[in-house]
KEBATI-245659 format. One record per residue (C-alpha): residue in one letter; x, y, z. Coordinates in Angstrom, 2 decimals, always signed. Example, Ala and Ser with C-alpha at 12.3 -4.5 7.8 and 13.67 -1.06 7.14 Angstrom:
// KEBATI-245659
A,+12.30,-4.50,+7.80 $
S,+13.67,-1.06,+7.14 $
This chain:
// KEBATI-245659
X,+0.00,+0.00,+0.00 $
X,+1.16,+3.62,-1.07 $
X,+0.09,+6.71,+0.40 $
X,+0.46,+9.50,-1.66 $
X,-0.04,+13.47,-1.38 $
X,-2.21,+15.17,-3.55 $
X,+0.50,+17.30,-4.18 $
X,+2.69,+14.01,-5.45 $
X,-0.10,+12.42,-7.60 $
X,+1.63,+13.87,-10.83 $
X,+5.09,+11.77,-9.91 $
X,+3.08,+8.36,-9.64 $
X,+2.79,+6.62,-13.16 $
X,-0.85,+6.88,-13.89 $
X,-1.58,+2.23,-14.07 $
X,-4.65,+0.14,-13.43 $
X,-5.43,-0.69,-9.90 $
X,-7.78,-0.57,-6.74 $
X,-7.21,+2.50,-4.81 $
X,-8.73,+3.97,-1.16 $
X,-9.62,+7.37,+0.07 $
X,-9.53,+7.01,+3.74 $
X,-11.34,+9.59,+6.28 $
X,-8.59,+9.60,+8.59 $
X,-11.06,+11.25,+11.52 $
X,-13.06,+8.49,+11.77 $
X,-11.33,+5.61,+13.32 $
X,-12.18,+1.75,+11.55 $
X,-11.24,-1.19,+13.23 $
X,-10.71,-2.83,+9.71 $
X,-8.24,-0.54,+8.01 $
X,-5.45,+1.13,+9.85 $
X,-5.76,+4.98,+8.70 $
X,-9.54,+5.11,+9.25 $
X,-13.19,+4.55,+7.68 $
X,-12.51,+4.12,+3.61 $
X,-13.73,+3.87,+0.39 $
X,-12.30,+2.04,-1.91 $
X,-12.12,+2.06,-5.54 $
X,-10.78,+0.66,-9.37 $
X,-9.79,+2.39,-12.12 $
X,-7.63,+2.04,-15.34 $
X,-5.63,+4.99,-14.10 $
X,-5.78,+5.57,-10.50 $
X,-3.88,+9.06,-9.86 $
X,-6.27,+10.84,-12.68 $
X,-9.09,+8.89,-10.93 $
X,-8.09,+10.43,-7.18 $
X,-7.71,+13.60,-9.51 $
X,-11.96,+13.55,-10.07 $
X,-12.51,+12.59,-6.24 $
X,-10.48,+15.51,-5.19 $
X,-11.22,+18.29,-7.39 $
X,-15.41,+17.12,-7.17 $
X,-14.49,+16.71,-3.32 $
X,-13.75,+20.46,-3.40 $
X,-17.00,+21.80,-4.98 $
X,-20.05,+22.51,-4.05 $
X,-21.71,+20.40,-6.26 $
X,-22.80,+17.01,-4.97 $
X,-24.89,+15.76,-8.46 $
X,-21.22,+15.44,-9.97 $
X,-20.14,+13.28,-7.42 $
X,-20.42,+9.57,-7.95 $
X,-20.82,+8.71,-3.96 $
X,-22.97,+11.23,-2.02 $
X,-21.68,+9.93,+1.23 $
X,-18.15,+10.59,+0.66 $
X,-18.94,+13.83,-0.59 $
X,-20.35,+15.05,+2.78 $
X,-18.28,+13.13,+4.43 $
X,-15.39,+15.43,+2.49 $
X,-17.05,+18.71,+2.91 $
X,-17.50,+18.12,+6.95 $
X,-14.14,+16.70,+7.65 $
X,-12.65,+18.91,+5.50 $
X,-9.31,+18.21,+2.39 $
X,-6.93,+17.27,+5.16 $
X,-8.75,+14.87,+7.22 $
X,-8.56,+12.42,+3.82 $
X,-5.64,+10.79,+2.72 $
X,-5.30,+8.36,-0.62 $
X,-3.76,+5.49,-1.21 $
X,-2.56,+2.66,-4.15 $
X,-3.75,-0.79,-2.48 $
X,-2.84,-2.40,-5.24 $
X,-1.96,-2.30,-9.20 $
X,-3.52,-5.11,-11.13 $
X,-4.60,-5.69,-14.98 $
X,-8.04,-4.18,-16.23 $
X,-9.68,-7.44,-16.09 $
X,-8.21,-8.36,-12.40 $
X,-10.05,-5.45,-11.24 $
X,-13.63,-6.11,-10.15 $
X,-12.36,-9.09,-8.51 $
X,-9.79,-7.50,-6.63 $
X,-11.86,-4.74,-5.65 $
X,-14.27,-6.70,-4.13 $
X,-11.44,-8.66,-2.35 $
X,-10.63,-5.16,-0.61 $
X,-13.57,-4.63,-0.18 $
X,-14.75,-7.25,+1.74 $
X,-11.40,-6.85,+3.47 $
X,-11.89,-3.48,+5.08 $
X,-15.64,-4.00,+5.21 $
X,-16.10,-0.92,+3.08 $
X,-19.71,-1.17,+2.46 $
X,-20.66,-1.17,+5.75 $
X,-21.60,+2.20,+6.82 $
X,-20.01,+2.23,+9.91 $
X,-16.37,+1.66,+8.79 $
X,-17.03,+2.68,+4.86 $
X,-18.14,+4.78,+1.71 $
X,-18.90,+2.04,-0.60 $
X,-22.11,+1.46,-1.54 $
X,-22.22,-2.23,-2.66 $
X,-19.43,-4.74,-4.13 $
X,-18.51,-3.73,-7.28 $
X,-19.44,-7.04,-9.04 $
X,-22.97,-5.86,-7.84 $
X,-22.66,-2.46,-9.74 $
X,-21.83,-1.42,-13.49 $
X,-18.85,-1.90,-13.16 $
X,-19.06,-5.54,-12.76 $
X,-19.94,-5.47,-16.18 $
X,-18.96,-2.20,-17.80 $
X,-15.52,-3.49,-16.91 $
X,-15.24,-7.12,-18.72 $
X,-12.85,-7.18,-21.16 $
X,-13.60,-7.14,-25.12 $
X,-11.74,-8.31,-28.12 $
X,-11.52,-6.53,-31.45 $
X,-12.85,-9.63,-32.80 $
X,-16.05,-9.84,-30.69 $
X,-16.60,-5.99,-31.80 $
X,-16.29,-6.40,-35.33 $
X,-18.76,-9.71,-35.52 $
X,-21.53,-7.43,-33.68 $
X,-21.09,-4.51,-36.27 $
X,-21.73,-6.96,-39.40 $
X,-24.07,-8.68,-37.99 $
X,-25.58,-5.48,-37.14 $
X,-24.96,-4.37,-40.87 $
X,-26.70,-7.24,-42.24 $
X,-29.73,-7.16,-40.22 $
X,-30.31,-3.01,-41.02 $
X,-28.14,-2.49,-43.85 $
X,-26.66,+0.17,-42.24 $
X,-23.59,+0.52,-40.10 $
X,-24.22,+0.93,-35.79 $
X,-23.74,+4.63,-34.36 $
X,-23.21,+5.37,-30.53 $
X,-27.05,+6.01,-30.74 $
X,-28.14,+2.75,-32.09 $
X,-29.08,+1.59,-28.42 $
X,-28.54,-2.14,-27.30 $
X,-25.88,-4.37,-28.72 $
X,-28.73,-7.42,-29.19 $
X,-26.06,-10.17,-29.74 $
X,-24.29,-9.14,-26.30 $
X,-24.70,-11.40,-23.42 $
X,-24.30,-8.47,-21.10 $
X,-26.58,-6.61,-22.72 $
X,-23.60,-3.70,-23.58 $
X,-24.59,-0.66,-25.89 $
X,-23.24,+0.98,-28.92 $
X,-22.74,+3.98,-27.19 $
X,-21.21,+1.75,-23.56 $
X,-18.46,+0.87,-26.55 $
X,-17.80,+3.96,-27.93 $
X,-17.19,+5.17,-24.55 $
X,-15.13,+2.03,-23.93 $
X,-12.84,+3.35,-27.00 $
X,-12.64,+6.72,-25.68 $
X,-11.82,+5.74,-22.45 $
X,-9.11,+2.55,-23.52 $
X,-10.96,+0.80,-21.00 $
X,-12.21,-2.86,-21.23 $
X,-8.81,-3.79,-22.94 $
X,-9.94,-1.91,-25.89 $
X,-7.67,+0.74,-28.00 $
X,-7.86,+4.45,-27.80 $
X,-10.01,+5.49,-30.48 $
X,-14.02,+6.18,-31.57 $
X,-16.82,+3.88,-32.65 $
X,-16.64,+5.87,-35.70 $
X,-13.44,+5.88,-36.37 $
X,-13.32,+2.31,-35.76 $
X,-15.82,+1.30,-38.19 $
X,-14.02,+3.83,-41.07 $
X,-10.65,+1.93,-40.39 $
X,-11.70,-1.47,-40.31 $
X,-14.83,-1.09,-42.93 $
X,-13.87,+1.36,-44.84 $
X,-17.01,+3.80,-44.11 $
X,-17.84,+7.22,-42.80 $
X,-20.98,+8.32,-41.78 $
X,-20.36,+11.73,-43.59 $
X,-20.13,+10.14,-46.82 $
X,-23.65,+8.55,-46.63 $
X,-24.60,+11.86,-47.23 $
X,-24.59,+14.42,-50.19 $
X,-21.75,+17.11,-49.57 $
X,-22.22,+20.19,-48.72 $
X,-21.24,+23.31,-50.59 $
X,-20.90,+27.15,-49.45 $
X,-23.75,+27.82,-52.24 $
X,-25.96,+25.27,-50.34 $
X,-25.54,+27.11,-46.63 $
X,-26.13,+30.61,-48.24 $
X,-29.03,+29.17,-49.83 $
X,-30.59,+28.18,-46.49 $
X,-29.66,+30.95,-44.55 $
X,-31.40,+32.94,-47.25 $
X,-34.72,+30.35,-46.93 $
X,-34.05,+31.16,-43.22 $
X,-33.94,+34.85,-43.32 $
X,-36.85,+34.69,-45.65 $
X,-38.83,+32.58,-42.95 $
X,-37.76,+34.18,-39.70 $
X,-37.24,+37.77,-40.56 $
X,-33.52,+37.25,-39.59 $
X,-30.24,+35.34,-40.58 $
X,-29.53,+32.14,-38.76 $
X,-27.82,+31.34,-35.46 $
X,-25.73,+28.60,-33.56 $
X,-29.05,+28.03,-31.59 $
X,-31.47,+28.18,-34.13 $
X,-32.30,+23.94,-34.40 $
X,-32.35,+22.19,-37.00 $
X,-31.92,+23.04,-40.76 $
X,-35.18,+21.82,-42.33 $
X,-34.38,+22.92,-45.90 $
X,-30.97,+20.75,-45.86 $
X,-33.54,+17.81,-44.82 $
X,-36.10,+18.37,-47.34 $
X,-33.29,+18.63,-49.98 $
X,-31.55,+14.90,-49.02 $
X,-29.03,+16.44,-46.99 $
X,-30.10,+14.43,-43.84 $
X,-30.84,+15.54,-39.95 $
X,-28.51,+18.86,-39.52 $
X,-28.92,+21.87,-37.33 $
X,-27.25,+25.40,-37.28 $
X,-24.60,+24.10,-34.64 $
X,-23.63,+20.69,-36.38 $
X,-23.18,+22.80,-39.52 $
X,-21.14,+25.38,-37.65 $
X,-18.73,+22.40,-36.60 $
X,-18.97,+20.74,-40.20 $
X,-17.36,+23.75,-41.47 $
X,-14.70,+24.33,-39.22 $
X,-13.22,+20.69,-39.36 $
X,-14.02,+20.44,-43.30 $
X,-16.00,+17.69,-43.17 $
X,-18.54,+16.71,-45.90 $
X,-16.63,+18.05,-48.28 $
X,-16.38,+21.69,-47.08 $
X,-12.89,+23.63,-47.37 $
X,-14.40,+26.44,-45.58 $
X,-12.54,+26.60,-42.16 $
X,-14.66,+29.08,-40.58 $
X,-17.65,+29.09,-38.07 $
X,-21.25,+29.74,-39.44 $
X,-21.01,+33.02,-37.76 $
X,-18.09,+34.49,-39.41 $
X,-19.42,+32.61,-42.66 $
X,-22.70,+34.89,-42.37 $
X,-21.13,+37.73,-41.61 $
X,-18.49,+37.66,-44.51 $
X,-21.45,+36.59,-46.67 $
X,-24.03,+38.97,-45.75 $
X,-21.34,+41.58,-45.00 $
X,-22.99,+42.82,-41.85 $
X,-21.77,+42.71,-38.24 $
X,-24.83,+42.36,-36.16 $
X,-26.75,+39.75,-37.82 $
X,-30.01,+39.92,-36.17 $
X,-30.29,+43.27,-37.21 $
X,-30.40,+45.08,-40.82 $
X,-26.81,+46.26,-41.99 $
X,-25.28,+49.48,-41.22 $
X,-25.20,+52.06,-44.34 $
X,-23.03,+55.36,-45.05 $
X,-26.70,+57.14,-44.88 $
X,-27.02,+56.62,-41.36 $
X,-23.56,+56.16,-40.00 $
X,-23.04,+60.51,-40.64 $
X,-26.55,+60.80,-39.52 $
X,-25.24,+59.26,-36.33 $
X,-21.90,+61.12,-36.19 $
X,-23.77,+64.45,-36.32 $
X,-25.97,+63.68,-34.26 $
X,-23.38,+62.64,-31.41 $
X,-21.13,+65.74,-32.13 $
X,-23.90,+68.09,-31.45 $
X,-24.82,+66.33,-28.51 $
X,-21.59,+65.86,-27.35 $
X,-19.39,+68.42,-28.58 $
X,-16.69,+66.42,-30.04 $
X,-16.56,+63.15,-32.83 $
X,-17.02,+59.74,-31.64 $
X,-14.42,+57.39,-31.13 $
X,-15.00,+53.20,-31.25 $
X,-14.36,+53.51,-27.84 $
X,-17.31,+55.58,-27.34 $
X,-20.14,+52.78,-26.49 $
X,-23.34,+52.07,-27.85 $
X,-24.93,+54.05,-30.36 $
X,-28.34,+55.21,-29.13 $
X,-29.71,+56.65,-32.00 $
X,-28.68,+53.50,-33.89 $
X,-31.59,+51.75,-31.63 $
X,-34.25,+54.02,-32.52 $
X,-33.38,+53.19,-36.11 $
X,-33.81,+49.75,-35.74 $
X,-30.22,+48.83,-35.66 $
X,-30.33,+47.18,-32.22 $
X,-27.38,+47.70,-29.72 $
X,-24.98,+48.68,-32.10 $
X,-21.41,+50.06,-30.96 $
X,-19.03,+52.68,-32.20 $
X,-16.40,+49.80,-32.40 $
X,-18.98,+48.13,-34.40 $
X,-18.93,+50.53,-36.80 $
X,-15.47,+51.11,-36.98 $
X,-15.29,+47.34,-37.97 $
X,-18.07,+47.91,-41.03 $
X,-16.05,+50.67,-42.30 $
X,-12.66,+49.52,-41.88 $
X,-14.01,+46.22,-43.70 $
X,-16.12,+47.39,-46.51 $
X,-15.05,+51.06,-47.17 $
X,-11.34,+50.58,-46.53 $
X,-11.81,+53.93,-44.16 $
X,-11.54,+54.01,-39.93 $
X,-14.11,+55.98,-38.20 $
X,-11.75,+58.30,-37.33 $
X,-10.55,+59.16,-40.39 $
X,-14.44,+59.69,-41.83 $
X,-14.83,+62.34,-38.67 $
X,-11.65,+64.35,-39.51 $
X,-13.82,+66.69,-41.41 $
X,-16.64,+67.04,-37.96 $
X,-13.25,+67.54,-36.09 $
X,-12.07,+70.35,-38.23 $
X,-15.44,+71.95,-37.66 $
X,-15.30,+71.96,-33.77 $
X,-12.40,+73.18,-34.08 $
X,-12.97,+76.11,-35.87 $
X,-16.38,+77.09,-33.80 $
X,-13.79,+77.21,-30.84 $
């Protein structure tokens, strides 16, 4: 048995094991440092990591044990110490946590924090090993029954005996738990099938998301946004389930067949050349309306440090800014708000 610092959890390689955080303020006459819980994991110091930093909050939904929690928060960080019982392989480790378990009588309230024996909870299961192999015969099989490949939402795995899901695996992958390689369910299937999900569907051009931000505008009175649901034009033209945020992220990582690089956001505002998009653009017309307006109000030119733009309001501009306009003209007149009041400034000056 190691105990180990907080402080010294980043000099401990991070291997497979059962681990203990012990309450040392409450005495137990079945493990030396005090009442316990103990633990497995695939890598324990990241694992202590989560029951520290969760410890600390004031957030008990995030923690996976209630009791500890309180037991942390009215004991306080220093009453608790941690500890490596023991380093073992992934698959030794429901049977040697229950081992310690029953050892230290752990999940008994009086003298510990566990719950039940961890062959009684998920992770008697979540934990069993998996081959490649076994992984690969459930994906044709479930190819051949729906003629279409499994996602992480495709719910139970039928031909598993523990009743696993497609989305328990893909978690599995992320995770390199249950034996299993560091990867995605997706990304598995692509490099040993040869498919991607984006390519069951048409590709998507920057004509396409114009076009239904234009159908959009047209609809709603405004231009799209990351929160504005789903895209029901791109579904009604065979371009499958999207919304405004899964297109936002299709663009910036390229996928089906876009080259654009760039959120939906700037893509609307480089398209539609405005800055605010939920309200109209800005014009020349108005912009000196508003300059002359603030410089007899104010007695001197606005700078784009100079705030919201109240006027701009009452013309139906919304909250626009100064620095907001200074962008519009910088961008589509090649001239800086400063430079367009040089003239107003000359004027004040000569009223002096």
């Amino acid at each position: 048995m190691k105990i180990i610092k907080a402080s010294e959890f980043k000099n401990y390689k991070d291997t497979s094991g059962i681990y203990a955080v012990i309450n040392t303020e409450c005495p137990s006459p079945y493990f030396p440092l005090g009442k316990v819980y103990i633990g497995q994991a695939h890598k324990i110091t990241r694992r202590l990591w989560d029951h520290l930093l969760v410890g600390r909050r004031n957030e008990p939904y995030k923690h996976s044990n209630i009791h500890l929690w309180r037991a942390f928060k009215k004991y306080g960080e220093d009453a608790f110490a941690f500890a490596i019982l023991e380093e073992c392989s992934p698959e030794e480790l429901t049977n040697k946590e229950d081992k310690w378990i029953n050892e230290t009588k752990a999940n008994n309230p009086n003298f510990g924090y566990n719950k039940r024996m961890a062959s009684d909870s998920n992770q008697g299961s979540v934990f069993k090993p998996l081959s490649i192999e076994v992984i690969k015969e459930w994906i044709l099989k479930f190819a051949s029954k729906y003629k279409a490949y499994p996602t992480q939402d495709s719910g139970i795995i039928e031909w598993s005996k523990n009743k696993d899901t497609w989305r328990a695996i893909d978690l599995a992958f992320k995770n390199e738990q249950r034996s299993l390689p560091k990867t995605t369910l997706s990304k598995f299937i692509f490099n040993n099938f040869n498919y991607s999900y984006f390519e069951s569907y048409k590709r998507i051009t920057p004509n396409d998301i114009k076009r239904w931000c234009e159908f959009y505008r047209n609809e709603h009175g405004k231009l799209p946004v990351l929160s504005s649901k789903r895209i029901i034009y791109a579904e009604k033209e065979g371009f499958g389930c999207l919304t405004w945020s899964g297109l936002s992220s299709l663009m910036l990582n390229n996928n089906r067949g876009l080259k654009t690089n760039i959120s939906l956001t700037k893509f609307v505002s480089e398209q539609f050349e405005i800055i605010n998009r939920r309200y109209k653009p800005f014009s020349m017309e108005y912009i000196t309306k508003w300059i002359t307006q603030y410089c007899r109000d104010n007695n001197e030119i606005p700078k784009n440090t100079s705030g919201f733009i109240t006027y701009a309001e009452v013309d139906g501009f919304g909250k626009a800014t100064w620095n907001a306009v200074n962008k519009w003209l910088t961008k589509t007149k090649n001239i800086t708000l400063n430079k367009l009041c040089e003239g107003k400034n000359q004027q004040f000056k000569g009223t002096k």
